[in-house]
C-alpha positions in Angstrom: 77.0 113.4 102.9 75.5 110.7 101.0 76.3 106.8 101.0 74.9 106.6 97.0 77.2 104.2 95.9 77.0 106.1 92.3 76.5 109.2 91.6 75.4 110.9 88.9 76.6 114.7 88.2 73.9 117.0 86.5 76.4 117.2 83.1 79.2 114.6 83.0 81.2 116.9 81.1 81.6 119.1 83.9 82.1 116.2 86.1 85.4 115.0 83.7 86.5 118.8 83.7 86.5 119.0 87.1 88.7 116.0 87.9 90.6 117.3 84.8 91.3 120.6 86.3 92.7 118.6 89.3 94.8 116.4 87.7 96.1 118.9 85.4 97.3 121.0 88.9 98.3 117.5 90.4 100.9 116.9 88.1 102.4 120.7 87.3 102.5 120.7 91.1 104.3 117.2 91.7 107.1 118.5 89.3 108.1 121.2 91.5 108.8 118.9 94.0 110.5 116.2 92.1 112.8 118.4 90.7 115.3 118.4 93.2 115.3 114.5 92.8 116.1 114.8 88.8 118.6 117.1 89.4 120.4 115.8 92.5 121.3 112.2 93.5 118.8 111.0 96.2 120.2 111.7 99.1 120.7 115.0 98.3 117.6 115.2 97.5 116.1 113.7 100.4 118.4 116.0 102.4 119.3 119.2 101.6 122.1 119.2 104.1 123.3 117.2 102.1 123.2 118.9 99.2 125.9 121.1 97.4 123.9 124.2 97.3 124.0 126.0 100.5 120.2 127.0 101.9 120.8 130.6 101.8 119.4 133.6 100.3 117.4 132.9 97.2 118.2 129.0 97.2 116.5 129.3 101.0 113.6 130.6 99.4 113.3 128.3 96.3 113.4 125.6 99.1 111.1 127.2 101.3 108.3 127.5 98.4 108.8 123.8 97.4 108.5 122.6 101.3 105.4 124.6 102.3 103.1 125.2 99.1 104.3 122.1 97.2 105.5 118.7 99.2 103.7 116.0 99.7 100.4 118.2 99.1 99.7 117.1 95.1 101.2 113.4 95.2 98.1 113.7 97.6 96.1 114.9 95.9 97.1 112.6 92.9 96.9 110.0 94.8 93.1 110.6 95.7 92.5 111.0 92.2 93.8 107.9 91.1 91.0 106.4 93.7 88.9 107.9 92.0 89.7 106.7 88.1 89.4 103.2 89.7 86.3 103.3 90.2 85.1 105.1 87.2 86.9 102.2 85.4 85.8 99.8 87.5 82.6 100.2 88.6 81.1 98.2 91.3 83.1 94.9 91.8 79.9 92.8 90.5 80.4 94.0 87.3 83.1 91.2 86.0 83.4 92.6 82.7 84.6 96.5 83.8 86.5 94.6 86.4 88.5 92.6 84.2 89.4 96.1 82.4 90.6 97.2 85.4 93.2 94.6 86.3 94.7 94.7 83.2 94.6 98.6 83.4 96.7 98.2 86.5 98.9 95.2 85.1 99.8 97.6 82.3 100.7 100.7 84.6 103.0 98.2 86.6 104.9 97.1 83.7 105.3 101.0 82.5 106.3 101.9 85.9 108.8 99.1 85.6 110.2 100.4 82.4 109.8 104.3 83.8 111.4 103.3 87.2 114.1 100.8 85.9 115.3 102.8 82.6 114.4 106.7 83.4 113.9 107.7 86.9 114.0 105.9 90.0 111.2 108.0 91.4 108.5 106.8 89.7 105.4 106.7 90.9 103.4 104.7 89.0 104.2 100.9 90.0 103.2 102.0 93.7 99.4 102.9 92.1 99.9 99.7 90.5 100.6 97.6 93.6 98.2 100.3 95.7 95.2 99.5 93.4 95.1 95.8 93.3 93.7 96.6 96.9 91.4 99.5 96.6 89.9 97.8 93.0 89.0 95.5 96.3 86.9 98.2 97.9 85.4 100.3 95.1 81.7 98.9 95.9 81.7 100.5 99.9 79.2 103.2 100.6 81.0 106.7 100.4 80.5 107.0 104.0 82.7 104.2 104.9 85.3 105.0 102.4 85.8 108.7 103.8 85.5 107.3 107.1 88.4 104.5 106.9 90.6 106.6 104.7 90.6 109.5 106.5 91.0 107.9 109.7 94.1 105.9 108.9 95.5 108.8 107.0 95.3 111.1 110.2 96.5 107.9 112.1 99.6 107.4 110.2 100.0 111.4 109.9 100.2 110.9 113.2 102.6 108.3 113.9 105.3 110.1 111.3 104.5 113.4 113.6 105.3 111.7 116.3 108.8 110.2 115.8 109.8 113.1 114.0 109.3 115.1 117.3 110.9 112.4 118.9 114.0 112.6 116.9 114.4 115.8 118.7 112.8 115.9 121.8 113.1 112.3 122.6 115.8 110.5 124.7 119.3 111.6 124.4 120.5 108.3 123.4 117.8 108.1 120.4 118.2 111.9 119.8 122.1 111.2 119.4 121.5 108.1 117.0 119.1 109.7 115.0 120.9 113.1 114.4 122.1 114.2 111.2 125.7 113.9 111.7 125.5 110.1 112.7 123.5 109.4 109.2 125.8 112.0 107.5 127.2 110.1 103.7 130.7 109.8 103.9 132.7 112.3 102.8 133.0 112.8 98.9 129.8 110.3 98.5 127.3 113.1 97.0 130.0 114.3 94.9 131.2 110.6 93.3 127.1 110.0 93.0 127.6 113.4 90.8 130.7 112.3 88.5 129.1 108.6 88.4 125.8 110.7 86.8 128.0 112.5 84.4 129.8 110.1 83.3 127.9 108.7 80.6 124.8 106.0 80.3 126.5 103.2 82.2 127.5 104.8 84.9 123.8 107.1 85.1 122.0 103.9 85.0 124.0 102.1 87.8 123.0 105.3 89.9 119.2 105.2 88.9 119.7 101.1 89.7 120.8 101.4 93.2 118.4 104.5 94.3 115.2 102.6 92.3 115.8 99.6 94.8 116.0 101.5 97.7 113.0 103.8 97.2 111.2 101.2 95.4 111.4 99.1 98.1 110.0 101.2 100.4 107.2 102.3 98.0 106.1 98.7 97.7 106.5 97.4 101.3 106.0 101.0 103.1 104.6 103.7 101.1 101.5 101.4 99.8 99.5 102.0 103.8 99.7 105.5 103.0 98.9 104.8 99.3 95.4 103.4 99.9 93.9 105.1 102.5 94.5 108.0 100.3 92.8 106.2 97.7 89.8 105.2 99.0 89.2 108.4 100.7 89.6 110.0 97.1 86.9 107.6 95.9 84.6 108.1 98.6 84.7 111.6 98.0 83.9 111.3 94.4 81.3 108.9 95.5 79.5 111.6 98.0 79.8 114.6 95.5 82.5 116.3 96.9 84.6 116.9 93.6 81.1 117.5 91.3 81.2 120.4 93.6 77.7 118.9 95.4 78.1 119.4 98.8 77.4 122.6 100.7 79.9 125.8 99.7 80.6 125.8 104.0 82.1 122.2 103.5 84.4 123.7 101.2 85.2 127.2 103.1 85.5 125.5 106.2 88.4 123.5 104.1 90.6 126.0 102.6 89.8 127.5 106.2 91.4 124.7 107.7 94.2 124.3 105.3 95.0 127.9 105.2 95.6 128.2 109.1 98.2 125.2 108.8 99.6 126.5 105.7 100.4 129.9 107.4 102.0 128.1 110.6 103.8 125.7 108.4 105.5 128.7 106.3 106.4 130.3 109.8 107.7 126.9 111.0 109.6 126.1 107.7 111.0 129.7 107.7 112.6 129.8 110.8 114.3 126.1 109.9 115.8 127.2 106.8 116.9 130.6 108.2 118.6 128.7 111.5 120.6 126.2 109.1 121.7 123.0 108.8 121.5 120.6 112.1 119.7 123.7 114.5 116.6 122.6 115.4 115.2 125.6 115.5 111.6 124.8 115.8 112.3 121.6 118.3 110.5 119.9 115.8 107.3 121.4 115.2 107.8 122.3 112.0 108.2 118.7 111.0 105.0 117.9 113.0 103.0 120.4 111.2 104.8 118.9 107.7 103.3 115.5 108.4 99.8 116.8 107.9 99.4 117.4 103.7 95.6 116.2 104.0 94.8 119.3 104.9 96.5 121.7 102.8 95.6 119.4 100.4 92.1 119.6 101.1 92.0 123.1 100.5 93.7 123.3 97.1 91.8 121.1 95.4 88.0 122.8 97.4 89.5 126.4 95.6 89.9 124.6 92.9 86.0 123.1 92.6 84.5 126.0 93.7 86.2 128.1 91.0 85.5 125.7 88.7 81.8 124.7 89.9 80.9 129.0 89.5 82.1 128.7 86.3 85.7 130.4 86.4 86.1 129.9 82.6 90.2 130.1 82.8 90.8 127.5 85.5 89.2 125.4 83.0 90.7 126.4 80.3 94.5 126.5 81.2 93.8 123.1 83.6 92.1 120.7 82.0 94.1 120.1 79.3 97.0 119.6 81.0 95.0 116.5 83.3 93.2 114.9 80.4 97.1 114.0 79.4 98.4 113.5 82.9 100.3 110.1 82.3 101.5 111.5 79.2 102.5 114.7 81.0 104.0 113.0 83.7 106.0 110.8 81.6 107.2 113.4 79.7 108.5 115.4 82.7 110.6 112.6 83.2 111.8 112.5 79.8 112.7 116.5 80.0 114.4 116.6 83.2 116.4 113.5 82.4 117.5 114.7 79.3 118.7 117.7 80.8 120.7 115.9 83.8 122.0 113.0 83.1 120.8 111.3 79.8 123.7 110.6 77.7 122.0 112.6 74.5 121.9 115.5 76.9 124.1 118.6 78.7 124.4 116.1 81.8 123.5 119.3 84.3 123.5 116.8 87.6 124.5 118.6 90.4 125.3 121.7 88.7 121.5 123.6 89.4 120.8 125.1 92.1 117.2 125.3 93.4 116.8 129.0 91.9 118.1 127.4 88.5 115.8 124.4 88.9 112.6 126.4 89.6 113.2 128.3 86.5 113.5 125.1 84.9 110.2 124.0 86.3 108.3 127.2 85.1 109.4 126.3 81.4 108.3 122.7 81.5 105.1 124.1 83.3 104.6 126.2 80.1 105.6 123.8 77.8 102.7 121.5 79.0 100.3 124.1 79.5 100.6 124.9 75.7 100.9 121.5 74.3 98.3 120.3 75.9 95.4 121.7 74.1 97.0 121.8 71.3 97.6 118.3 70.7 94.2 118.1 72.4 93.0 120.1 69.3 93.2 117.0 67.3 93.6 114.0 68.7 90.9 113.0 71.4 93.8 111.6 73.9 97.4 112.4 74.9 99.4 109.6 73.5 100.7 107.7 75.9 96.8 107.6 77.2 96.3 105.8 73.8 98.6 103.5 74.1 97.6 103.0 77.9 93.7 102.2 76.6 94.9 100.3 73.5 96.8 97.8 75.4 94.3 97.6 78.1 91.6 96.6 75.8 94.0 95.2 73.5 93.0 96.3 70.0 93.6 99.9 68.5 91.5 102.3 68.9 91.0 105.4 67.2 92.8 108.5 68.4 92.3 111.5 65.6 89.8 113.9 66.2 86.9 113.4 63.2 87.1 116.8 61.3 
């Protein structure tokens, strides 16, 4: 590992591919998860016990494949990434002029997460970056050493925390076992179903919905999900830094990796498994499997090191189907939103809230994968930017600049 504060890959154009390719699988594989949350109010989404789709036989298995291969592991990665674009923005915080870029990059992102979160979808993501950037933009100039070091340490240390009062939740003290069982923070009866009819009722009554679920999640985003936020970061930066997405360091770093992830992806598939099959409120794992669910990282890890080392021996597809996709990743992003919303609750739209099951909803995913997948280099074919990446830039530098491919 090397403590170069920049490095310099050996062709930046399969530097920019390579975070591409990431970004591009980042976002396809965030949508899975947030699919549940588009079509279900939040806390059925949050809980599926909740929910009014029973977890058996294929919706189990929908479930199980979201949980185990998807959750948490690409708003990880994602995350890292986006430490990683703040320093390519940035660079080193004596440079005033790149840093004065930055900030109102970030200001801008806040104030289209506001718009995103406030008129669209309360799950947004992107004011947290906002708010979680002002602080790494901070840190950009530490040695890659010290980056990986701090991020990875507080990211184990707060994997570790959640681990720990998850088991406790099970395995702890009756009285706290008791208080924190799902029966005694059970919705009220009819509550899932009246968040349902409010959805489907029209605008008004969809956008009070999306008001009062923003302000919850939003407020723990801003005042809770931000410590988990930056570490992430900065370890995604310090890695950039050392060469570990150029596909520089040794090929055992990276087997060792998807080693590593591997091994917790099998027992976490076992664990989740046995979960689902046992039902709502049986602990049938006395809460290992949500122990071994607090620790993405590492799964994590090991997607995105297949992922370089496919791409860094030249796998031509990976490149090809990804990259497209992750050069337009705000615009992607955005646009799931748009899709999904459309299709649930948007007024101009069937209004399908609540009435998908997670079967239904995967096979909704899959299109909007497709969809993307295709557009992508097509529009890419043209112009040298997604759109809303255009508009992004523009307002950040505040003038227009050009967007059309020169023929």
């Amino acid at each position: 590992m090397t403590d170069q504060t920049t490095l310099q890959p050996v062709a930046a154009s399969a530097r920019i591919q390579t975070l591409d390719v990431l970004r591009g699988v980042a976002v396809l594989g965030i949508l899975a998860v947030n699919a549940a949350a588009f079509a279900l109010p939040m806390d059925a989404a949050m809980a599926p016990e909740q929910s009014p789709f029973p977890l058996i036989g294929a919706s189990a298995a929908a479930r199980w494949v979201v949980e185990v291969f998807f959750h948490q592991k690409f708003v990880t990665l994602f995350s890292m990434l986006f430490g990683v674009s703040i320093f390519l923005v940035g660079g080193e915080r004596g440079d005033e002029a790149r840093g004065r870029v930055l900030r109102r990059r970030l200001l801008w992102l806040g104030l289209f997460g506001l718009i995103h979160g406030l008129a669209f979808w309360y799950g947004d993501i992107l004011l947290l970056y906002a708010w979680s950037g002002l602080f790494v933009m901070l840190m950009r100039s530490m040695p890659a050493r010290s980056l990986i070091l701090f991020g990875a340490a507080a990211t184990l240390a707060l994997a570790t925390m959640q681990a720990a009062t998850l088991w406790m939740t099970v395995n702890g003290p009756a009285a706290l076992v008791d208080a924190l069982s799902d029966e005694s923070m059970a919705l009220a009866e009819g509550a899932v179903s009246a968040s349902i009819a409010a959805y489907r009722s029209g605008w008004q009554g969809a956008l009070i919905e999306n008001l009062k679920a923003w302000g919850i999640l939003q407020s723990a985003s801003l005042f809770g999900y931000v410590f988990a936020t930056v570490p992430l970061m900065m370890l995604g930066m310090g890695l950039f830094k050392a060469g570990f997405f150029h596909g520089r360091m040794p090929t055992r770093v990276y087997v060792i990796l998807i080693a590593l992830g591997a091994a917790v992806l099998a027992l976490l598939g076992v664990l989740e498994w046995r979960e689902i099959a046992a039902g709502p409120r049986v602990q049938a794992t006395q809460g290992w499997a949500k122990v071994i669910a607090s620790y993405p990282i590492f799964i994590t890890l090991a997607y995105a090191s297949g992922l370089i080392l496919l791409t860094s021996y030249g796998v031509g597809w990976v490149r090809r189907i990804f990259a497209p996709v992750g050069q337009m990743a705000f615009t992607n992003y955005l646009s799931q939103t748009l899709i999904m919303t459309s299709l649930f609750y948007m007024p101009w739209g069937p209004r399908l809230m609540g009435q998908v099951d997670y079967p239904g909803q995967w096979g909704i995913v899959v299109a909007v994968w497709a969809l993307q997948l295709v557009w992508s280099p097509l529009w890419l074919s043209r112009f040298r930017m997604g759109p809303l990446e255009w508009l992004w830039r523009c307002l950040t530098h505040g003038r227009r600049l050009p967007l059309r491919r020169e023929v």
